[in-house]
N, CA, C and O atoms as CSV, one atom per row, in Angstrom:
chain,resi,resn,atom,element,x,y,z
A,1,UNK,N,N,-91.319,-78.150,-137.450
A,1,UNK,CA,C,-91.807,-78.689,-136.200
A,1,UNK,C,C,-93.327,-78.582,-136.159
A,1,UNK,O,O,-93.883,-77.711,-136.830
A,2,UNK,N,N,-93.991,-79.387,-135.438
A,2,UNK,CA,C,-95.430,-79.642,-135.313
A,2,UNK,C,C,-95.676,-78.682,-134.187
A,2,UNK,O,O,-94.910,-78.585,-133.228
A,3,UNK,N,N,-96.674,-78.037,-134.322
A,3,UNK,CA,C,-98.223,-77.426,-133.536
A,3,UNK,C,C,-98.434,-78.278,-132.163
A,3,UNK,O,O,-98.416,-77.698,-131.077
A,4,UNK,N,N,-98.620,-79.573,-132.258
A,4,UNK,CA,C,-99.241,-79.868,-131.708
A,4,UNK,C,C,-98.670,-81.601,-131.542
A,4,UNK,O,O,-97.612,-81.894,-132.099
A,5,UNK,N,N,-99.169,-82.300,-131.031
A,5,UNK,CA,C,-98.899,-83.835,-130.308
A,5,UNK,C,C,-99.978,-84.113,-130.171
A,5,UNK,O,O,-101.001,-83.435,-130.270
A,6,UNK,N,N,-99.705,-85.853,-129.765
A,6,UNK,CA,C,-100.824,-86.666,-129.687
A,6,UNK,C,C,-100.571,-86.934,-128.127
A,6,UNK,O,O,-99.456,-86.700,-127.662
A,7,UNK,N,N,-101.921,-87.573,-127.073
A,7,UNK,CA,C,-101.862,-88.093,-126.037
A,7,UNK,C,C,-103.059,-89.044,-126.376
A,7,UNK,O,O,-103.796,-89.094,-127.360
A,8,UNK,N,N,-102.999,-89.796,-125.198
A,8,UNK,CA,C,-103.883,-91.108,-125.402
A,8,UNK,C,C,-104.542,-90.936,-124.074
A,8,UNK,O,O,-103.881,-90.673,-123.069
A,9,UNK,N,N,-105.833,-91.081,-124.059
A,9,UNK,CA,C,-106.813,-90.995,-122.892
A,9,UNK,C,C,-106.628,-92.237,-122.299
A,9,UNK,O,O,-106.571,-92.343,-121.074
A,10,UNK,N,N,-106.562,-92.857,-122.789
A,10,UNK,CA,C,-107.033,-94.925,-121.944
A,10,UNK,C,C,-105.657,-94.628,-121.337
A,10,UNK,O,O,-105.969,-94.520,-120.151
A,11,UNK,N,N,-104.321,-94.426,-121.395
A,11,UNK,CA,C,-103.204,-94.331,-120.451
A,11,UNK,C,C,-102.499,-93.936,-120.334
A,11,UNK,O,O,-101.435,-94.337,-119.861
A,12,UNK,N,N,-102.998,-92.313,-120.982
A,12,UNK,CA,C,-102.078,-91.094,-120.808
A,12,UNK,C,C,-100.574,-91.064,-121.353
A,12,UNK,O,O,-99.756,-90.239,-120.946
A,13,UNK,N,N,-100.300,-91.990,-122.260
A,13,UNK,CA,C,-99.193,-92.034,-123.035
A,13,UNK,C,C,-99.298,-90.804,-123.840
A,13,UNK,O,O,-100.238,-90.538,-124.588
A,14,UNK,N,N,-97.653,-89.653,-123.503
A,14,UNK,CA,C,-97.897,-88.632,-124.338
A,14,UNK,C,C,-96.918,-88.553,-125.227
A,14,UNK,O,O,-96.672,-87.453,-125.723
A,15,UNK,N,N,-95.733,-90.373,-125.821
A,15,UNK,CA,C,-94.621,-90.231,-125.964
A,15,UNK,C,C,-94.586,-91.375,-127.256
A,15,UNK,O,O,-93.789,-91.265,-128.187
A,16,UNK,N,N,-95.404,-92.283,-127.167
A,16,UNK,CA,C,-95.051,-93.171,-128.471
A,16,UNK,C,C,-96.673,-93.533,-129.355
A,16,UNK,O,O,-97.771,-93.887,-128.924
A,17,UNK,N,N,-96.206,-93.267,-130.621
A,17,UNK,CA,C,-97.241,-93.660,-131.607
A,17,UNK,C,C,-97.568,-94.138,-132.640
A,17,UNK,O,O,-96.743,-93.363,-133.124
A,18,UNK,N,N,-97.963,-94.657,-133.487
A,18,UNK,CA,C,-97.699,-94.860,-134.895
A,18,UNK,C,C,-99.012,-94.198,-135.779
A,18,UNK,O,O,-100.187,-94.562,-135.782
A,19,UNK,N,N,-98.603,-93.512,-136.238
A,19,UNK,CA,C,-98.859,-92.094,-137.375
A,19,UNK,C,C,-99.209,-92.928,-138.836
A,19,UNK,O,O,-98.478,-93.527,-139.625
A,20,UNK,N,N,-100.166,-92.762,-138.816
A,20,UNK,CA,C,-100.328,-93.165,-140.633
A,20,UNK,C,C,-100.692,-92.064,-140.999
A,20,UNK,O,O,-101.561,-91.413,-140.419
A,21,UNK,N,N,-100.089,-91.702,-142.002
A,21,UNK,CA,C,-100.397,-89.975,-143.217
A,21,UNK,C,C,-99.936,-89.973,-144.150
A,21,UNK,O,O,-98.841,-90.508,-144.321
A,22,UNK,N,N,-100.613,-89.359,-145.118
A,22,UNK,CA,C,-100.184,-88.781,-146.830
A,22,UNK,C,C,-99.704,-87.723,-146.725
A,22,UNK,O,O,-100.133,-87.090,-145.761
A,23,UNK,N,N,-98.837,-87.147,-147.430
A,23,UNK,CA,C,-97.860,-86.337,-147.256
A,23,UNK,C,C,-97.588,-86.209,-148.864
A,23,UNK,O,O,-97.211,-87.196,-149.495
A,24,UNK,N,N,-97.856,-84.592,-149.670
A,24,UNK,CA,C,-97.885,-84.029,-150.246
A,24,UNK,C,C,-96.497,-82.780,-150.057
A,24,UNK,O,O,-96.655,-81.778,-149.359
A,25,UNK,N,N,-95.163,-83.078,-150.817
A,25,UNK,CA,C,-94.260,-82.521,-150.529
A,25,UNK,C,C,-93.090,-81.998,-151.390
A,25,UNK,O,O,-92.685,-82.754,-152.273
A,26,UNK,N,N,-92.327,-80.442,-151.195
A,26,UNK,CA,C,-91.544,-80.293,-152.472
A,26,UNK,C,C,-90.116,-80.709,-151.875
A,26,UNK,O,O,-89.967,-80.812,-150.658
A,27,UNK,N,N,-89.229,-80.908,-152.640
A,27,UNK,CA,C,-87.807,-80.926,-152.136
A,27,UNK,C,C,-86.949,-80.794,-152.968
A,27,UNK,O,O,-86.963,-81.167,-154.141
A,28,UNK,N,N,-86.240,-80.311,-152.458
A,28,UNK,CA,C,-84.398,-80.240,-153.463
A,28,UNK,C,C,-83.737,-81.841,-153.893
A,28,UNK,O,O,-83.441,-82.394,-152.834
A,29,UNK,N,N,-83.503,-82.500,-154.766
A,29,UNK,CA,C,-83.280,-83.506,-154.772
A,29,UNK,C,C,-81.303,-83.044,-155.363
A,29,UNK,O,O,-80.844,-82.342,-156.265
A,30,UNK,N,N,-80.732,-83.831,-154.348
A,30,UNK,CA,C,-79.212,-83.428,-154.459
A,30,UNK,C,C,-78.435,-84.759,-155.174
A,30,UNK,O,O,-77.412,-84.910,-154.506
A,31,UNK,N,N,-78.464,-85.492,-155.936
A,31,UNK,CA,C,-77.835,-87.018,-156.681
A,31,UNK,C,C,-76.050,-86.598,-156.509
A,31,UNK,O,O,-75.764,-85.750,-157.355
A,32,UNK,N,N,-74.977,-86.947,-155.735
A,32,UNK,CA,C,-73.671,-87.185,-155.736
A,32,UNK,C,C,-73.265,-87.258,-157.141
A,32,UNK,O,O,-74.167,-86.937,-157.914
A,33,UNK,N,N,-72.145,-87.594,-157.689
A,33,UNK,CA,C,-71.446,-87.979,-158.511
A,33,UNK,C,C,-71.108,-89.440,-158.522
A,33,UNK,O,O,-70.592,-90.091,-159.430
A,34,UNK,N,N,-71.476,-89.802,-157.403
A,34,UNK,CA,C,-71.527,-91.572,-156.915
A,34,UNK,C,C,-73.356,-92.086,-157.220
A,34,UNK,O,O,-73.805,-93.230,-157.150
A,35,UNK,N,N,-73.916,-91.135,-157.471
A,35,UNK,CA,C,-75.364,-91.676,-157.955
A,35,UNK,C,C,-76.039,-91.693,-155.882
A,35,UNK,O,O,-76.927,-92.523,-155.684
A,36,UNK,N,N,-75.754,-91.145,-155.065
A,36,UNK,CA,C,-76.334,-91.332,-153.490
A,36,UNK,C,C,-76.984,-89.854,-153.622
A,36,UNK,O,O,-76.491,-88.830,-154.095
A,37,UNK,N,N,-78.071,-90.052,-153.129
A,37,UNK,CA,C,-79.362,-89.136,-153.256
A,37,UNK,C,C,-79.491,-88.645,-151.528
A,37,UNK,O,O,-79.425,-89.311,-150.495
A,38,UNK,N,N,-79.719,-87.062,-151.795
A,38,UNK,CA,C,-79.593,-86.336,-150.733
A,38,UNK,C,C,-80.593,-85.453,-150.756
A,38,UNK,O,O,-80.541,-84.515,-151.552
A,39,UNK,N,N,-81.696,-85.611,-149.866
A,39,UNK,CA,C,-83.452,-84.526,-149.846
A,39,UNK,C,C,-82.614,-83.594,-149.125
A,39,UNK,O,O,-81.806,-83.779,-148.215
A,40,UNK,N,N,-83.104,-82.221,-149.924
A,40,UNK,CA,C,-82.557,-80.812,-149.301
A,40,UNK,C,C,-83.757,-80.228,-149.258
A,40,UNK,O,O,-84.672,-80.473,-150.045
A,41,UNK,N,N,-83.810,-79.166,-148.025
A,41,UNK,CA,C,-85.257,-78.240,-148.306
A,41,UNK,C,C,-86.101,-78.630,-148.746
A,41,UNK,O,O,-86.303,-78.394,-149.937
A,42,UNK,N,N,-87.208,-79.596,-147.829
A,42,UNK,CA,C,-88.319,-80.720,-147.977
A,42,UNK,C,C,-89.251,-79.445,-147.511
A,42,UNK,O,O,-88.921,-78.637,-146.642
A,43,UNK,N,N,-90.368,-79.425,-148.191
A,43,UNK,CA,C,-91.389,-78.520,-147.678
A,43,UNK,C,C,-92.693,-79.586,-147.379
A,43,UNK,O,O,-92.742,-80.589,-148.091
A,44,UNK,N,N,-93.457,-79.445,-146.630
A,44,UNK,CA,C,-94.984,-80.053,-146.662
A,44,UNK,C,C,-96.046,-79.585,-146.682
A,44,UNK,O,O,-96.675,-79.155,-145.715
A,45,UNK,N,N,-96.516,-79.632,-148.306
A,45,UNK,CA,C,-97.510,-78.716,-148.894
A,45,UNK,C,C,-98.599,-79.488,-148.518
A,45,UNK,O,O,-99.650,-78.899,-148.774
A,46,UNK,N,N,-98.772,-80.670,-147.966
A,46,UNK,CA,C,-100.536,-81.113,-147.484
A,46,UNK,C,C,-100.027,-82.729,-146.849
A,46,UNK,O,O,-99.476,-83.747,-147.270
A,47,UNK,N,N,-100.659,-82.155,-145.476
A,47,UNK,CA,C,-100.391,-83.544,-145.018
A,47,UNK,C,C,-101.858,-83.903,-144.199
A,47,UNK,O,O,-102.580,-83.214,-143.477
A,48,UNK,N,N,-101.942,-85.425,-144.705
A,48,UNK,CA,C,-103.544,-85.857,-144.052
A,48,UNK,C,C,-103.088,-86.945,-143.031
A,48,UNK,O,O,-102.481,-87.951,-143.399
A,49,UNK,N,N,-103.418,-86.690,-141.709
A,49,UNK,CA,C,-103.270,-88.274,-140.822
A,49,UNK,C,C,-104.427,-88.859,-141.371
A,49,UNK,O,O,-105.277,-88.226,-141.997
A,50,UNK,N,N,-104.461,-90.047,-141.142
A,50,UNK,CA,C,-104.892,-91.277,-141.508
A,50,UNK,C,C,-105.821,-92.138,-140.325
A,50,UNK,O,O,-107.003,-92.442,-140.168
A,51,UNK,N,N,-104.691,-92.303,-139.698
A,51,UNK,CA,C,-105.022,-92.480,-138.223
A,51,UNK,C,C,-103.735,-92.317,-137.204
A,51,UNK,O,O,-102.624,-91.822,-137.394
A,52,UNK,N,N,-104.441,-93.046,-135.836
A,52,UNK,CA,C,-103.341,-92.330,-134.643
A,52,UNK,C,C,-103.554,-93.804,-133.983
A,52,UNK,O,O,-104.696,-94.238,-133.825
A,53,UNK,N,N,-102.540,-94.467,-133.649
A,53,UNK,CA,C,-102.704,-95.517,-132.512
A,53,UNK,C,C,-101.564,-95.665,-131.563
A,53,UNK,O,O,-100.410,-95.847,-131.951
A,54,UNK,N,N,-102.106,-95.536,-129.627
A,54,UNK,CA,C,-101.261,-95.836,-128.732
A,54,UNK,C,C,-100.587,-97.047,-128.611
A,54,UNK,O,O,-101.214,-98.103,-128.522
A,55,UNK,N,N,-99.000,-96.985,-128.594
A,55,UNK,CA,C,-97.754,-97.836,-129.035
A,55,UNK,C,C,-97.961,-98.477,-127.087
A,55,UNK,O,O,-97.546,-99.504,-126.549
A,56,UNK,N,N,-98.555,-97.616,-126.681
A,56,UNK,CA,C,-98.604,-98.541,-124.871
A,56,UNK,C,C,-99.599,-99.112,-124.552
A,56,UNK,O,O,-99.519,-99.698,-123.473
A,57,UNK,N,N,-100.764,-99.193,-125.206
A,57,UNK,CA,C,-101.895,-99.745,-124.657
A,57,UNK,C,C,-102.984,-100.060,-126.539
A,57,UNK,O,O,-103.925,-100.852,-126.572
A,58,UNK,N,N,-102.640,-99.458,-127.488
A,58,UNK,CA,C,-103.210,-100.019,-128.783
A,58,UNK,C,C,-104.705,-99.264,-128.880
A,58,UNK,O,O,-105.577,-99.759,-129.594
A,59,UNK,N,N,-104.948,-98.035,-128.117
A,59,UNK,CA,C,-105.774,-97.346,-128.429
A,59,UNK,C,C,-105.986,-96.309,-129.749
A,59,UNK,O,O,-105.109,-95.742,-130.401
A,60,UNK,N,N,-107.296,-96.264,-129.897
A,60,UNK,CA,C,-107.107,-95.541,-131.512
A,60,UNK,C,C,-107.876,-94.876,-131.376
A,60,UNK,O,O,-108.240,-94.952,-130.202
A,61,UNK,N,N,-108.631,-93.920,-132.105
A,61,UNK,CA,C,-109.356,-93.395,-132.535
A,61,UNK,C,C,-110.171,-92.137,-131.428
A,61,UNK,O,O,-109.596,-91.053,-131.330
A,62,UNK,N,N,-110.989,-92.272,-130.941
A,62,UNK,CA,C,-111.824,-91.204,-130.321
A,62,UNK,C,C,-110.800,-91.254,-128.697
A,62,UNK,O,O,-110.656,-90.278,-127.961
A,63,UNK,N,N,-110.353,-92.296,-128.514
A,63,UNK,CA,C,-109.296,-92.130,-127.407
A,63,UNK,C,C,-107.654,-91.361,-127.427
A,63,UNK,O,O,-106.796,-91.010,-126.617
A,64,UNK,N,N,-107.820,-91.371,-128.495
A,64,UNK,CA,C,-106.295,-90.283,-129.228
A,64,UNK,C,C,-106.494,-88.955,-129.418
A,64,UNK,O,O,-106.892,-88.551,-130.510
A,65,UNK,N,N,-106.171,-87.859,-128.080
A,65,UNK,CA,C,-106.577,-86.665,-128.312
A,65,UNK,C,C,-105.296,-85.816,-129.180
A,65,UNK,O,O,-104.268,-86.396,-129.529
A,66,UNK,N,N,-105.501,-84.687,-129.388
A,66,UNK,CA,C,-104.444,-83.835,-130.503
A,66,UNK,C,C,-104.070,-82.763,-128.982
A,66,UNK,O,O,-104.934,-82.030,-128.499
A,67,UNK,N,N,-103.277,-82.823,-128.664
A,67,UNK,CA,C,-103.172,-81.410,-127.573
A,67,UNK,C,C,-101.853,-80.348,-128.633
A,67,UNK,O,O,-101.140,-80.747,-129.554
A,68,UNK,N,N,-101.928,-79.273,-128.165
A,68,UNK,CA,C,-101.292,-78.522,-128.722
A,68,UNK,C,C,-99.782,-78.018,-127.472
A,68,UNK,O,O,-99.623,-77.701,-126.293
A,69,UNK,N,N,-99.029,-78.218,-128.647
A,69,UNK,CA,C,-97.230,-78.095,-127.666
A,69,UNK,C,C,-97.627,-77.110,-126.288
A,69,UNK,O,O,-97.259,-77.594,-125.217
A,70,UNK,N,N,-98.044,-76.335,-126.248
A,70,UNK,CA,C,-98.417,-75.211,-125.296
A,70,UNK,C,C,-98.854,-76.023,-123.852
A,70,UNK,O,O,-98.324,-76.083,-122.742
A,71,UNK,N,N,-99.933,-76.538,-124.363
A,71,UNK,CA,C,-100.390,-77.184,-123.115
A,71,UNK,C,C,-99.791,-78.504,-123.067
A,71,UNK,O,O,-99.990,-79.143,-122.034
A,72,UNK,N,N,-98.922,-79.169,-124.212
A,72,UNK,CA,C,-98.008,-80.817,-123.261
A,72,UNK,C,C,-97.281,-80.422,-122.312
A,72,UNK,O,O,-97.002,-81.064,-121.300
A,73,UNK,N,N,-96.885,-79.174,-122.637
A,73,UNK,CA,C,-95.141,-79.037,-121.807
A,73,UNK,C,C,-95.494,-78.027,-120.828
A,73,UNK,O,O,-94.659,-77.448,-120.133
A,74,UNK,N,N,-97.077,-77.772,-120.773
A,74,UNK,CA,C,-97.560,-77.087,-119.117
A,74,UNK,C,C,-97.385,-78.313,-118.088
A,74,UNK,O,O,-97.637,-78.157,-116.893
């Protein structure tokens, strides 16, 4: 689970976004006997956002604040 969330200043959307990030990651890779592939115990050894843009109004950048879980759910 994440630290922290995104909110959007221009209209206070604290609920939809689209996330661009690199993601540096280990995992259990589980293959069936049918050849169907199953990620077990995914770790995330480095993850970079990219950018952040509001899904309600299309704001980006210096208007996309980071608040931390503590204070969304005050």
């Amino acid at each position: 689970m994440s630290d922290s969330r995104y909110r959007c200043r221009a209209c206070g959307n604290l609920t939809r976004f689209d996330v661009v990030a690199s993601r540096r990651t280990r995992a259990f890779f589980h293959y069936s006997v049918g050849g169907d592939l199953d990620v077990e115990e995914e770790t995330v050894l480095d993850e970079q956002v990219e950018s952040v843009t509001c899904r309600w109004c299309g704001a980006a950048g210096e208007s996309i604040e980071v608040v931390p879980v503590d204070a969304a759910s005050a």
